[in-house]
N, C-alpha and C positions, 0 to 999 in steps of 0.2 A: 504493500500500500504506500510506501514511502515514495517509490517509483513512479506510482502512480500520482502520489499529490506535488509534489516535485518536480520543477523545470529546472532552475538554478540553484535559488534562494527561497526560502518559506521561512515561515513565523511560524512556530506551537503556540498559540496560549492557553492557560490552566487559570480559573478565576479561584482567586485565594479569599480568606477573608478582609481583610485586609489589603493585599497588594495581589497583581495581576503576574503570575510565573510566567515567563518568556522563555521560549527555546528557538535560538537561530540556526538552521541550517540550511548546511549549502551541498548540493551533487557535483560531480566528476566523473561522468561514464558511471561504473557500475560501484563508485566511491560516495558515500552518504559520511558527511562528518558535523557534529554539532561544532559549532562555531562559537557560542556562548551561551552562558544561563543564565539568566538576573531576573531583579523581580522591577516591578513598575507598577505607581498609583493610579489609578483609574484616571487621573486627572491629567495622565502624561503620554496617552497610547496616541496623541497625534504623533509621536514618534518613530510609529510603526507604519507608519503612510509609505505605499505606492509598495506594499511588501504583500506575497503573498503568504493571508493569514488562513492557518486552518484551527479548530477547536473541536472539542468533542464529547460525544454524551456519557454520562456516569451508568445512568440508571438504565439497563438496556435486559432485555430476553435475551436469555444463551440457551440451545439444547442441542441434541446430537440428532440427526437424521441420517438414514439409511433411506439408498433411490437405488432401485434398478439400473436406472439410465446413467450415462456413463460421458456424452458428450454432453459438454459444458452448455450449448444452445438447448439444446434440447431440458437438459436438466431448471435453466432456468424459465424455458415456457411452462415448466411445471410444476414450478416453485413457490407461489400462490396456492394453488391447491393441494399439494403436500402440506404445508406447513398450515394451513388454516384450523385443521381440527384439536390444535397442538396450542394455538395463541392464547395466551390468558385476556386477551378483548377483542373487538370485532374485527377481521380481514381491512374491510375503509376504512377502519382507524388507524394501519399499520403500515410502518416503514421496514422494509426488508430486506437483508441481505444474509450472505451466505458465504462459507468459507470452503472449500473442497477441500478434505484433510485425505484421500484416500481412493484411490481408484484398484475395483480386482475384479476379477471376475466375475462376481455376485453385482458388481453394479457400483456405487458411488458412498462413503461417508462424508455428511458433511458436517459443520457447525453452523448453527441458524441462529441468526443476532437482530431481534426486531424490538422498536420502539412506538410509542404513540403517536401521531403524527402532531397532535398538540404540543407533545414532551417537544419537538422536534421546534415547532413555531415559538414554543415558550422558552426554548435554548435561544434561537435566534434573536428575539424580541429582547433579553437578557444584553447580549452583546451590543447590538444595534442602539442599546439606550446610553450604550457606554462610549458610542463612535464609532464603533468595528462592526463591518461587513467580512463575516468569514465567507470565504469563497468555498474551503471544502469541511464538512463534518463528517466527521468521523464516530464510532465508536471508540467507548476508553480502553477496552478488552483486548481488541485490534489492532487498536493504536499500539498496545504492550507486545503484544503478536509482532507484529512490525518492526518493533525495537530490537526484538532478541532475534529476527533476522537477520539483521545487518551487523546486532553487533556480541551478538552470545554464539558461539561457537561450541554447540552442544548436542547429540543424538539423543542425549534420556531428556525423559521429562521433566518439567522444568514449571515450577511456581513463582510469577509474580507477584511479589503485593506493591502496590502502590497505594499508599499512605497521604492522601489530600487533608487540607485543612476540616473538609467536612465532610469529609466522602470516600471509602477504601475500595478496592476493587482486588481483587483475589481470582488469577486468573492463570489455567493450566494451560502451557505451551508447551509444544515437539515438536524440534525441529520450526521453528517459525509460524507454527499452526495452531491456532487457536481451537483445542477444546472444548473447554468448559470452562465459565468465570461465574462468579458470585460477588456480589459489593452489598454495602449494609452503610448508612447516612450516621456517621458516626464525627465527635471532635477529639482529636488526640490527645485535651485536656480533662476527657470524661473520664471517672474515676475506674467505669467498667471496660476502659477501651482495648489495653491489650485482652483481656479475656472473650470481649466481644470477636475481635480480629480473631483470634485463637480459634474459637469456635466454628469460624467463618472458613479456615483455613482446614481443618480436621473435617468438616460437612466436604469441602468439596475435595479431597482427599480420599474421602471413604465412597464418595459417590462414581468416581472412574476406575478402571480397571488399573491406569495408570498413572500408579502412584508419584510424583514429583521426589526424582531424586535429589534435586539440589532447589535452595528458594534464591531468589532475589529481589530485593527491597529498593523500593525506590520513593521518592519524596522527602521534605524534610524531618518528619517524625519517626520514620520509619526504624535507625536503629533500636527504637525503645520495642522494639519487637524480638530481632534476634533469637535471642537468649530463649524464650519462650517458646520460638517456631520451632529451633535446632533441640528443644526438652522433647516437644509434640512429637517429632519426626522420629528419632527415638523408640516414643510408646508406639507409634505403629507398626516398626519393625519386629517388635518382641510380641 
């Protein structure tokens, strides 16, 4: 996806509480390198003018689907009617996409990532109040999906947490390919929050066959986790 939202230069931003997280990057042929990270006030994003800015959704549908069908065209003319009986709200309410983790002879695995289409206009109307027109939206799951493409060099599976001022996302990747993710509307200041993250992390642990050998932590609160995952990881070996 990176490839995809990327000409040159692109903008990430992560809206904090407080201040707006920025990530600069820039491509090179088949080279993706972050260029800087800082943060910035709402009141200073004219500074990101004439940049292409992408942003993305916290709160998103993850599940796994199995298709017969095997070509990409075809799988997504029937991607609507697959995944409808499966949405926790109605089809016209729903933004859709899909991740191919798996091509065999039985047909196609994929990962299915849908939102509100409200969530989707209440994301936008959020930015837009603040100056910024993102041009591409993303999912946050995908987004982590994306990252450990280009820059985790790894065959087993692999758990992210990314740690927001209000918001965690816990998301299983192989190989670049987004599984399964779960996120729960949490402050890193709340007295239950590692335990909450814990739990969040052990649920979706025990829900895939494949168990995440290694985690990795991203955001600024995130070390305060550690210690806790690497105990978890542990009890499910024994």
């Amino acid at each position: 996806m990176l490839k995809e939202l990327l000409t040159t230069n692109a903008i990430g931003l992560e809206s904090g509480i407080k201040e707006i997280k920025v990530a600069k990057v820039s491509i090179n042929g088949e080279t993706v390198s972050v260029d800087d990270l800082f943060n910035v006030s709402s009141d200073n994003l004219n500074l990101l003018e004439n940049e292409l800015i992408a942003t993305s959704l916290n709160d998103v549908w993850v599940r796994p689907l199995k298709m017969v069908l095997q070509k990409e065209k075809e799988i997504d003319q029937a991607l609507e009617f697959e995944t409808e009986p499966h949405l926790p709200f109605p089809l016209s309410e729903a933004i859709i996409d899909r991740v191919i983790v798996e091509k065999n002879s039985e047909g196609s695995k994929l990962t299915l990532l849908a939102a509100r289409t409200s969530q989707g206009k209440k994301h936008l109307a959020k930015w837009n109040s603040l100056g910024v027109d993102p041009e591409k939206v993303t999912a946050t799951p995908e987004a982590l999906a994306a990252f450990c493409r280009r820059f985790v060099k790894s065959k087993a599976a692999l758990a992210v947490i990314h740690v927001g001022d209000s918001y965690t996302t816990c998301a299983l990747i192989k190989e670049g390919k987004l599984l399964a993710s779960k996120g729960l509307s949490v402050t890193p200041s709340s007295d239950l929050f590692e335990n909450q993250v814990l739990r969040l992390y052990l649920s979706l642990s025990k829900q895939r066959r494949e168990r995440p050998e290694h985690v990795l932590f991203t955001g600024n609160h995130a070390p305060l986790l550690a210690e806790k995952i690497e105990t978890a990881k542990l009890s499910l070996k024994t």
